[in-house]
KEKE-3310 file (N, C-alpha, C; in steps of 0.2 Angstrom, whole numbers, plus 5000, padded with zeros to 4 digits):
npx = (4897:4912:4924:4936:4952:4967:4972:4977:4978:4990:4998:4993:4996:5011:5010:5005:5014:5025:5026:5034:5030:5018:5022:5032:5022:5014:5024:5025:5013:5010:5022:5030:5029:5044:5052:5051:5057:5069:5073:5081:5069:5069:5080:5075:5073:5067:5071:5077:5079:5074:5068:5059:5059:5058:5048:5041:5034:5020:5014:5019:5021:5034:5040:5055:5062:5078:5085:5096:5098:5096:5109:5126:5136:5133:5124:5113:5096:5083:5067:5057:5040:5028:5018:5004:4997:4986:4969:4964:4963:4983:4992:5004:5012:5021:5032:5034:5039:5049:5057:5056:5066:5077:5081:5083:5093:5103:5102:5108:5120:5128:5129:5133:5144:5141:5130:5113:5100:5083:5068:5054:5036:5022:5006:4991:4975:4963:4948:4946:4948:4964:4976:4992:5003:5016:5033:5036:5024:5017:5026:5021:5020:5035:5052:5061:5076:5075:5068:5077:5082:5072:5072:5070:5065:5055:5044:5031:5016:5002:4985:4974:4961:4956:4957:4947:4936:4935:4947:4955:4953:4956:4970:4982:4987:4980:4978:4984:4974:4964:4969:4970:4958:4951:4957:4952:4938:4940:4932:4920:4907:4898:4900:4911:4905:4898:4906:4916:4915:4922:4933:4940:4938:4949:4954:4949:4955:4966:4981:4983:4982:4987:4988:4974:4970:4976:4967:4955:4955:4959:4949:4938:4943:4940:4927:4907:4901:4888:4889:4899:4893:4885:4893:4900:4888:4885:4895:4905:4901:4917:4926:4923:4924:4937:4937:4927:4935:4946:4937:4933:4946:4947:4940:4944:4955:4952:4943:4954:4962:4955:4951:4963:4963:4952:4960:4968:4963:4957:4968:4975:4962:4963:4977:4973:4962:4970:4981:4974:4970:4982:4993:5010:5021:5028:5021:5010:5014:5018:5005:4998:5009:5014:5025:5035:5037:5025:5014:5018:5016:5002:4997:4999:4994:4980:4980:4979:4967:4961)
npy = (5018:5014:5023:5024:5020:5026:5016:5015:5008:5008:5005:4993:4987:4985:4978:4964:4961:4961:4949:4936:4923:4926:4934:4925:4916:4926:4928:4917:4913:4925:4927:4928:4910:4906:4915:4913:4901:4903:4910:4905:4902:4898:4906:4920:4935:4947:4964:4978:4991:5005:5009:5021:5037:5055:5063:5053:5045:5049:5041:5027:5016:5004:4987:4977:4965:4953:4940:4925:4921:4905:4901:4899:4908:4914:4926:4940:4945:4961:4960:4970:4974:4986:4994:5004:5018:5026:5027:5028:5027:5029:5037:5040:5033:5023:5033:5037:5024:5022:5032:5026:5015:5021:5026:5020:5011:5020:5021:5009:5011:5020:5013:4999:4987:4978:4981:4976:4969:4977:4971:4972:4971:4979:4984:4985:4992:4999:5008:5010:4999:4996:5000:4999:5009:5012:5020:5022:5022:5033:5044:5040:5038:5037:5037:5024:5029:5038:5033:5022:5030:5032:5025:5009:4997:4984:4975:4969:4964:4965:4966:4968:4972:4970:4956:4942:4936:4920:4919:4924:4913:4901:4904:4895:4898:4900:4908:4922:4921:4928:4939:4947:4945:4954:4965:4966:4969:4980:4993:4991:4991:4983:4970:4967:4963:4953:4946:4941:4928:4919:4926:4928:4913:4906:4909:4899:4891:4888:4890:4901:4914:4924:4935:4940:4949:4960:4960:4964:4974:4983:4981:4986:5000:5004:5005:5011:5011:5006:4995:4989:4983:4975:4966:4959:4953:4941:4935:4918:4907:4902:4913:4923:4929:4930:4944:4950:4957:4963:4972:4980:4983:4990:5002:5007:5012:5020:5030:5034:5041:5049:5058:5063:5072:5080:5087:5092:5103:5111:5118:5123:5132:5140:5147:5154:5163:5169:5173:5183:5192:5197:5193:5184:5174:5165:5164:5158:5148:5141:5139:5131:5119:5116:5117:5134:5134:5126:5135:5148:5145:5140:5153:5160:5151:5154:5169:5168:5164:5174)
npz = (5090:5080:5077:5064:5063:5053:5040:5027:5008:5005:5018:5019:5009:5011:5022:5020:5009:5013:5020:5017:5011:5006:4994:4990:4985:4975:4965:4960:4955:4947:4937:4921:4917:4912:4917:4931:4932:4930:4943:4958:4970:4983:4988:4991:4997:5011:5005:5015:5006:4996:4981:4976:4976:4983:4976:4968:4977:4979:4969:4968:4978:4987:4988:4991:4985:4987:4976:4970:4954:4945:4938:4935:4938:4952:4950:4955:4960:4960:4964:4962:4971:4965:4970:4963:4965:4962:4959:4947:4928:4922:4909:4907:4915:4911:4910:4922:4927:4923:4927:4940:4937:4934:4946:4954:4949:4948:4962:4966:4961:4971:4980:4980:4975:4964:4949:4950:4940:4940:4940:4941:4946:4942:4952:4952:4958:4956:4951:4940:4925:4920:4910:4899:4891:4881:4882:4871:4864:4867:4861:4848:4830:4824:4814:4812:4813:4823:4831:4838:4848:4860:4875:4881:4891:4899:4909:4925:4927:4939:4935:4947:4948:4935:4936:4932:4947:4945:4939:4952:4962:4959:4962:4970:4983:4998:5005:5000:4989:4998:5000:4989:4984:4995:4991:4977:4978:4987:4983:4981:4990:4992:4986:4993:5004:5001:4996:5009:5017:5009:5010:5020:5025:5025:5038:5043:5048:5060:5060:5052:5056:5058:5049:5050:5056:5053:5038:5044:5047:5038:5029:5038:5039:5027:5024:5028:5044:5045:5037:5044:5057:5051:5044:5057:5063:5052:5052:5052:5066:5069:5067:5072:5086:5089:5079:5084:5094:5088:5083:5095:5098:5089:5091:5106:5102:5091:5101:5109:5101:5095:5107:5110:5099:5101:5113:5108:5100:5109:5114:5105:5103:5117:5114:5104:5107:5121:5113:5106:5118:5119:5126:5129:5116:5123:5135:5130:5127:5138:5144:5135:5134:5125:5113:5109:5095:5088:5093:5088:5075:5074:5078:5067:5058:5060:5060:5041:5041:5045)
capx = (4901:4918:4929:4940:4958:4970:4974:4978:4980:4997:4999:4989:5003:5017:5012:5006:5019:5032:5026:5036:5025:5012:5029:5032:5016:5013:5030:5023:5006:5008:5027:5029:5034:5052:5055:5051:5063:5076:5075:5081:5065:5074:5084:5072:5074:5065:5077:5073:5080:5066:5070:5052:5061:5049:5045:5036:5027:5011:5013:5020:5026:5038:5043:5059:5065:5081:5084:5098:5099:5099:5115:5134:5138:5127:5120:5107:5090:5081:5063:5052:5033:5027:5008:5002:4993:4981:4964:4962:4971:4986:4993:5009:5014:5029:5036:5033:5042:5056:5061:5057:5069:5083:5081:5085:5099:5107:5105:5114:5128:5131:5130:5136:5150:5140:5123:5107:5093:5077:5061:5047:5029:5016:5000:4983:4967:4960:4941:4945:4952:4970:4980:4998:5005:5024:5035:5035:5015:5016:5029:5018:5024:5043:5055:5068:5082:5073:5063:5082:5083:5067:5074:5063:5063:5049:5041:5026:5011:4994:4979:4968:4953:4956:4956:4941:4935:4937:4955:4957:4950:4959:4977:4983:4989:4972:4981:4986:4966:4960:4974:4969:4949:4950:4961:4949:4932:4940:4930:4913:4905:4891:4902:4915:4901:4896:4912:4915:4915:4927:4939:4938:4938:4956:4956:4947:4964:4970:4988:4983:4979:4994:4985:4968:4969:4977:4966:4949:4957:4958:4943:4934:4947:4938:4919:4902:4898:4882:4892:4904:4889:4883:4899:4899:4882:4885:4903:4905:4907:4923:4931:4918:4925:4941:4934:4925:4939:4946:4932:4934:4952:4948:4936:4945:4961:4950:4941:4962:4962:4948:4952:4970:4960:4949:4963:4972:4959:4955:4975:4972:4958:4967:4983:4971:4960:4976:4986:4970:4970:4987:4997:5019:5021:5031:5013:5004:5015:5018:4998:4996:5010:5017:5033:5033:5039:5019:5011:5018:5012:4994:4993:5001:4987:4975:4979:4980:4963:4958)
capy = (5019:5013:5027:5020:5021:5025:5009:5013:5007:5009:5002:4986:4982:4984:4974:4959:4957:4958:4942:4930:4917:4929:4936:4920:4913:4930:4928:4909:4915:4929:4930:4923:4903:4905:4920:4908:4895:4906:4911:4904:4907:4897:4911:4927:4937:4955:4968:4986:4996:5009:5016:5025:5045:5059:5065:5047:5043:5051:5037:5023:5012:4997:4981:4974:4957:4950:4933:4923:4915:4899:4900:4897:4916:4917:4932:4941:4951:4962:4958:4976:4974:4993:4997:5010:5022:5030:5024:5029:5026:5036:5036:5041:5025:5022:5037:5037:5018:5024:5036:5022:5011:5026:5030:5012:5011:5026:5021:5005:5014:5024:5009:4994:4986:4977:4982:4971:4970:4976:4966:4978:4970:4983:4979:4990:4989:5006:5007:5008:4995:4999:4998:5000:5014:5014:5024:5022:5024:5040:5047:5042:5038:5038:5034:5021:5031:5042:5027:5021:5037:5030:5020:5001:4990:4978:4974:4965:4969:4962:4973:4964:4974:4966:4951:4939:4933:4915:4917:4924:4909:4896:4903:4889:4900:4903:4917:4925:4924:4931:4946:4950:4947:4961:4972:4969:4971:4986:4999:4991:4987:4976:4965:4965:4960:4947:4938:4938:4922:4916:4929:4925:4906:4904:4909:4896:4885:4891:4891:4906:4919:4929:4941:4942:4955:4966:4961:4965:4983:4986:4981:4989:5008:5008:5004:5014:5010:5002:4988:4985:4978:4968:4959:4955:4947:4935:4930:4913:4908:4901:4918:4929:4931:4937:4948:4953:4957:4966:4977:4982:4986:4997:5006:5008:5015:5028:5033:5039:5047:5056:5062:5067:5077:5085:5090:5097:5109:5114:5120:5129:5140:5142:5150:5161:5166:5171:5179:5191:5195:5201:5188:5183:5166:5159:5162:5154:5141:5137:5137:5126:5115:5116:5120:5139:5135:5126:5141:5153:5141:5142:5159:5161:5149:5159:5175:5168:5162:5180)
capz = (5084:5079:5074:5062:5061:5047:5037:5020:5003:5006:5025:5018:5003:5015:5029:5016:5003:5019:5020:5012:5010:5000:4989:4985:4980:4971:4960:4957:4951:4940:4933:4917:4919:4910:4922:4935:4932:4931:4948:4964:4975:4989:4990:4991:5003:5009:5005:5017:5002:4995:4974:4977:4978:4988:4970:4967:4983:4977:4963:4969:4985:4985:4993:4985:4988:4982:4974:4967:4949:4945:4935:4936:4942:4956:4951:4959:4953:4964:4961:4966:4970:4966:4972:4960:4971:4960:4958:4939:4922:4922:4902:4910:4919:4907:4910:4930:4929:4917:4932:4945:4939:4935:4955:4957:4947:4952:4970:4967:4959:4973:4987:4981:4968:4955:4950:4950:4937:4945:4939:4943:4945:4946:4956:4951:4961:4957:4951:4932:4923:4919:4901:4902:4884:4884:4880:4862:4861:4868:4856:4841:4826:4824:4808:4814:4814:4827:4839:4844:4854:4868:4880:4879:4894:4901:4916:4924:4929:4940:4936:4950:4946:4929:4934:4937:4953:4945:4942:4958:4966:4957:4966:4973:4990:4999:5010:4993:4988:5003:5000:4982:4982:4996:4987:4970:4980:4991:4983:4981:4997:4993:4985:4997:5010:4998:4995:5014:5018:5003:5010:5027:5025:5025:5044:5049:5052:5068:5059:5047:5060:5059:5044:5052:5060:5047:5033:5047:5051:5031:5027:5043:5037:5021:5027:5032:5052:5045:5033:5048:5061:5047:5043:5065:5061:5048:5054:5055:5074:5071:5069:5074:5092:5088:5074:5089:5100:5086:5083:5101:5100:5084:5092:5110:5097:5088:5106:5111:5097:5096:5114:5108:5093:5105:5117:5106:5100:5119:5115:5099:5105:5121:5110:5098:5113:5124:5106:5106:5124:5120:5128:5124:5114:5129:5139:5127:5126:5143:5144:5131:5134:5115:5110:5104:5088:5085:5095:5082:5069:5077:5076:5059:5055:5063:5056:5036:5041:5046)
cpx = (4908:4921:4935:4947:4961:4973:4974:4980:4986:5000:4999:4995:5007:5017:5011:5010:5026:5031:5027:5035:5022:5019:5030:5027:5012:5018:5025:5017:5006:5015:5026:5034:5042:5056:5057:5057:5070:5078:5077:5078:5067:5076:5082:5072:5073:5070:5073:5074:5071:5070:5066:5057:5058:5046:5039:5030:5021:5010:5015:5023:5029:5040:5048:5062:5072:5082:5091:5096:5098:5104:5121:5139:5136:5127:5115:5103:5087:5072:5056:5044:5027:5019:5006:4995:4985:4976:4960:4967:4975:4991:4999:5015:5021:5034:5040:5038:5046:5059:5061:5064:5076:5086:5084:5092:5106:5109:5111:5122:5130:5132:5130:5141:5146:5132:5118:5102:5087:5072:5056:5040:5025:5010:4997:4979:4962:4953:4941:4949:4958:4974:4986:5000:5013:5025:5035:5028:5013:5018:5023:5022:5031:5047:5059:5073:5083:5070:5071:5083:5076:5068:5067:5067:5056:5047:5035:5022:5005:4989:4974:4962:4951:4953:4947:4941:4938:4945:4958:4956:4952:4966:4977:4986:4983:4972:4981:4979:4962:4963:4971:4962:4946:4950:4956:4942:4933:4935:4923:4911:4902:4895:4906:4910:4900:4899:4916:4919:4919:4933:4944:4941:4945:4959:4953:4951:4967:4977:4986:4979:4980:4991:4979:4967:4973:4972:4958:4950:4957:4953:4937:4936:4943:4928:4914:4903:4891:4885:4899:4899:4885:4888:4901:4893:4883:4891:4901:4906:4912:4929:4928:4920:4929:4942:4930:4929:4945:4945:4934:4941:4953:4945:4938:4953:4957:4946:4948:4962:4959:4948:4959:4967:4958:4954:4967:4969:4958:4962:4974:4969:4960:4972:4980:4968:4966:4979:4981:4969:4976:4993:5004:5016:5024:5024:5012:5008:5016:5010:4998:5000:5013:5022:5031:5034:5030:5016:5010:5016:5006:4993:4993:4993:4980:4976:4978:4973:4956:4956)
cpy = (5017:5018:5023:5025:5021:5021:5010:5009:5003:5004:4993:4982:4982:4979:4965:4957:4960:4951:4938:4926:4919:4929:4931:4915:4920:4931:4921:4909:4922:4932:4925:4915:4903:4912:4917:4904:4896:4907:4905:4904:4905:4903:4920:4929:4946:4958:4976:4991:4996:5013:5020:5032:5049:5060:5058:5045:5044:5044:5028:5023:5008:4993:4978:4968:4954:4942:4931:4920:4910:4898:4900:4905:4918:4925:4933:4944:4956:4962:4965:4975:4981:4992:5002:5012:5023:5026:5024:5025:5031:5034:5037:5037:5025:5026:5037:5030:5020:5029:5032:5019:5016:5028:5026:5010:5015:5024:5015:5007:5015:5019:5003:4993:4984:4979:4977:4973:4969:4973:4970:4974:4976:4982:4986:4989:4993:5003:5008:5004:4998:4995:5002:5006:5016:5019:5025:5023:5031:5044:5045:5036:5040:5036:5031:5024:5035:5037:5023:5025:5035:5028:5016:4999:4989:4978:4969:4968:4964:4968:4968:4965:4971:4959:4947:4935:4925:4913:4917:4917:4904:4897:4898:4889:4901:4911:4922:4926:4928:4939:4947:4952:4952:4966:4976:4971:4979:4992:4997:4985:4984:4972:4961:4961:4954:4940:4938:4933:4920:4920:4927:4918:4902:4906:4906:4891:4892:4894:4898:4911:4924:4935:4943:4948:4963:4967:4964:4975:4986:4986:4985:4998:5009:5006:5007:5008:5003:4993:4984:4981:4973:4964:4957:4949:4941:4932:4923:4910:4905:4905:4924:4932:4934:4942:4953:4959:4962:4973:4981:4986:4992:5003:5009:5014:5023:5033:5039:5044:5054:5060:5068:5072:5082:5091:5097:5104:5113:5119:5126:5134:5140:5147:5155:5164:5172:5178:5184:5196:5199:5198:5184:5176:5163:5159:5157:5147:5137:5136:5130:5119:5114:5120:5129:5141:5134:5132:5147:5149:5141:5148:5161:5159:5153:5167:5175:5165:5171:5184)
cpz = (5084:5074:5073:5062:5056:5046:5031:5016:5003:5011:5023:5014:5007:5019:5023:5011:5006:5019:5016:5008:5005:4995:4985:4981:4973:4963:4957:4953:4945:4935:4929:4917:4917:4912:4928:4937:4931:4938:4955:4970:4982:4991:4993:4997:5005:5010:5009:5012:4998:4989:4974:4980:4979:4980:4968:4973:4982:4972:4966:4975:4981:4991:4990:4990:4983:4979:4969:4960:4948:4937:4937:4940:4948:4956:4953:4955:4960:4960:4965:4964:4971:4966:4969:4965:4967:4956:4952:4935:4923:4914:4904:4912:4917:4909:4918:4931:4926:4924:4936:4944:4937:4941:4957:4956:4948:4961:4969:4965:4964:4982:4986:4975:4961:4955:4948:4945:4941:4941:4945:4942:4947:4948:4955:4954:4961:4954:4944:4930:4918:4912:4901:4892:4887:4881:4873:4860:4863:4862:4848:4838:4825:4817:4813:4815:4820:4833:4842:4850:4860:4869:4879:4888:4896:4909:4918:4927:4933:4941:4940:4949:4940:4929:4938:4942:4952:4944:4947:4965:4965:4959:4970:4982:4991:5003:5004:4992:4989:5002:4994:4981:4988:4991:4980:4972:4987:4991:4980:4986:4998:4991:4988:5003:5008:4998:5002:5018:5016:5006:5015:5028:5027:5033:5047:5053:5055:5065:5055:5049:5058:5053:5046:5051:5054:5041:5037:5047:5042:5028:5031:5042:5032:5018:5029:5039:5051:5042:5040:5053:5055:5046:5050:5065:5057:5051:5056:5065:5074:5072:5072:5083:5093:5083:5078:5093:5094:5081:5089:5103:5094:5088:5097:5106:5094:5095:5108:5106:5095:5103:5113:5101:5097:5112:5113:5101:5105:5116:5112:5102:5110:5119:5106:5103:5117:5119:5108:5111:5123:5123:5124:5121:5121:5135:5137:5129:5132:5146:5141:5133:5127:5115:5107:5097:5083:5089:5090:5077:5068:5074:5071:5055:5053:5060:5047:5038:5041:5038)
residu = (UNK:UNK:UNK:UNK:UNK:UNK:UNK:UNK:UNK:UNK:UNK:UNK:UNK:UNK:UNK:UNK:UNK:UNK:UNK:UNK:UNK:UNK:UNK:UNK:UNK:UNK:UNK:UNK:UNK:UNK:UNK:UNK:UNK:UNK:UNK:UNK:UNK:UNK:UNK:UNK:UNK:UNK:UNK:UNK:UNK:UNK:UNK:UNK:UNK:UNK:UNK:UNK:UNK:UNK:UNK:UNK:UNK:UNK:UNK:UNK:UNK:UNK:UNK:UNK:UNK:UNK:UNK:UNK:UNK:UNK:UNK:UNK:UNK:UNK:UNK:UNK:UNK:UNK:UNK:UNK:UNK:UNK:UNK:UNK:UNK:UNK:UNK:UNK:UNK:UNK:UNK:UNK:UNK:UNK:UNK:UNK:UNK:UNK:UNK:UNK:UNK:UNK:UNK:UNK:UNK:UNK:UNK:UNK:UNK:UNK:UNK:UNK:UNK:UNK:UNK:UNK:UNK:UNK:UNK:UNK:UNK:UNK:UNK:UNK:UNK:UNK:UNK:UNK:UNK:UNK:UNK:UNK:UNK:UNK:UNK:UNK:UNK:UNK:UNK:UNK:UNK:UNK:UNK:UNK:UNK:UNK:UNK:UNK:UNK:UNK:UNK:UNK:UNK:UNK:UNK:UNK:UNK:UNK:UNK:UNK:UNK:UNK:UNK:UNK:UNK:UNK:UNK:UNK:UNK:UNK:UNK:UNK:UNK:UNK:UNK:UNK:UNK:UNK:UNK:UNK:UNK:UNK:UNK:UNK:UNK:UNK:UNK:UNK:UNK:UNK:UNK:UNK:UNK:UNK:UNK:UNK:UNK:UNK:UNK:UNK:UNK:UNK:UNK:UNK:UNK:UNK:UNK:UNK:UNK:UNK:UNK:UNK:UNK:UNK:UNK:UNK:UNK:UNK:UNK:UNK:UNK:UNK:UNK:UNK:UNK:UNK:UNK:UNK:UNK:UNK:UNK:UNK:UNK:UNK:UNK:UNK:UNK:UNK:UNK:UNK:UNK:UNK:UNK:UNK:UNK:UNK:UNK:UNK:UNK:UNK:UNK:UNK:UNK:UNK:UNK:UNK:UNK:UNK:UNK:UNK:UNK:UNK:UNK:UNK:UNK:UNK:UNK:UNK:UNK:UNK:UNK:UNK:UNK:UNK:UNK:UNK:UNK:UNK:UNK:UNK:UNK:UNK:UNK:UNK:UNK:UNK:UNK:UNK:UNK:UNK:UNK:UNK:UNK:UNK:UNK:UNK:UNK:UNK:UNK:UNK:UNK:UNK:UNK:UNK:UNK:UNK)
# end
């Protein structure tokens, strides 16, 4: 059995749209063309700032890249690639991005001299097809005199689940492809077995390794046991060996941990055992091996459990 390790949703957006190369064929395929040609994509560059505040995390990640103009100012844009977490519609969206880019622009106030217009793409991949309600669709009906009072901006948006496989197929980045026709077949697993091979395919050039192994671990994180020896079966042999050797270092990964799981139970009921005989925390804790800050934690636990 391969006990899988966590690789989320989350983990997966992060490590792929770090990569430049996708960034930039993801701007080039789904911002609008006369957005496009405004920017500088020469110049894109991933930025480690995060507008995402603990209050949003349940809601959204980001990747923020920034980029030159191409105008006479050189001015800048910062171009945020937010991952909408949650796997439904949420009617809310507008509001939740209305606070994103407040958090954004607030930061920049507070850490550099001039501030940059954010260009927010949202990415959707959840299991219902997603419809955007702004802020002015919430409110209703409004008179004019009253509808100047909602703040309006824009944004972009790719609902992948929306889109069909034939769009998906026709990107002209094949890396980019294989990255989306996951994401959109993530949460139906027959599908996902089906189209495979089309995802795949783009690692059969030796040069376009370097994602393998992330996009096997995300697909292999969000899989029955039974659908993972089937996708070793059919593997082409081109990649099938180190799809192999991959499997085997997932699997040698969740054994650690499942050792480091098991240990640390042996501890626990060592610590509740012990408490009840009547024994100090610095006992316990030099039994266990654990700080007596988590020991008291233990038994707190253990008695809210009583």
């Amino acid at each position: 059995m391969i006990d899988k390790i966590p690789f989320s949703h989350d983990k997966f957006f992060k490590v792929v749209m770090s990569n430049i190369k996708l960034a930039k064929a993801l701007i080039s395929n789904f911002l609008p063309e006369k957005l496009i040609k405004s920017l500088d994509l020469d110049t894109l560059r991933l930025n480690n700032t995060q507008f995402v505040s603990d209050d949003l995390k349940e809601i959204f990640s980001d990747i923020i890249y920034e980029c030159n103009l191409k105008d006479k100012n050189n001015k800048k844009v910062f171009i945020s690639f937010l991952l909408e977490h949650k796997s439904y519609f949420e009617k809310l969206t507008a509001l939740q991005l209305l606070r994103y880019m407040t958090d954004g622009y607030v930061y920049q106030s507070k850490n550099q001299k001039q501030l940059m217009p954010i260009i927010p793409l949202v990415i959707y991949h959840g299991k219902e097809k997603w419809k955007y309600i702004s802020l002015e669709e919430l409110f209703g009906y409004l008179p004019g005199e009253i509808k100047k009072f909602i703040p309006l901006f824009d944004f972009e948006y790719l609902d992948i689940t929306g889109k069909s496989e034939k769009d998906l197929r026709n990107i002209g980045d094949t890396l980019l492809k294989s990255v989306l026709l996951t994401q959109k077949y993530i949460f139906d697993k027959d599908k996902l077995l089906n189209k495979l091979s089309t995802i795949l395919e783009v690692f059969y050039n030796e040069k376009e390794r370097n994602l393998l192994e992330t996009i096997i671990v995300y697909i292999f994180d969000n899989i029955e046991e039974i659908k993972i020896q089937e996708i070793l079966l059919i593997l082409p042999v081109k990649i099938k060996e180190e799809v192999m050797t991959i499997a085997q270092k997932l699997k040698k990964e969740g054994i650690k941990e499942g050792i480091k799981e098991g240990e640390y139970r042996a501890k626990v009921k060592t610590i509740i055992n012990g408490y009840k005989k009547g024994l100090s925390i610095d006992i316990l804790s030099a039994l266990s091996d654990l700080n007596q800050e988590n020991v008291k934690k233990i038994i707190d636990e253990h008695k809210n459990q009583d």
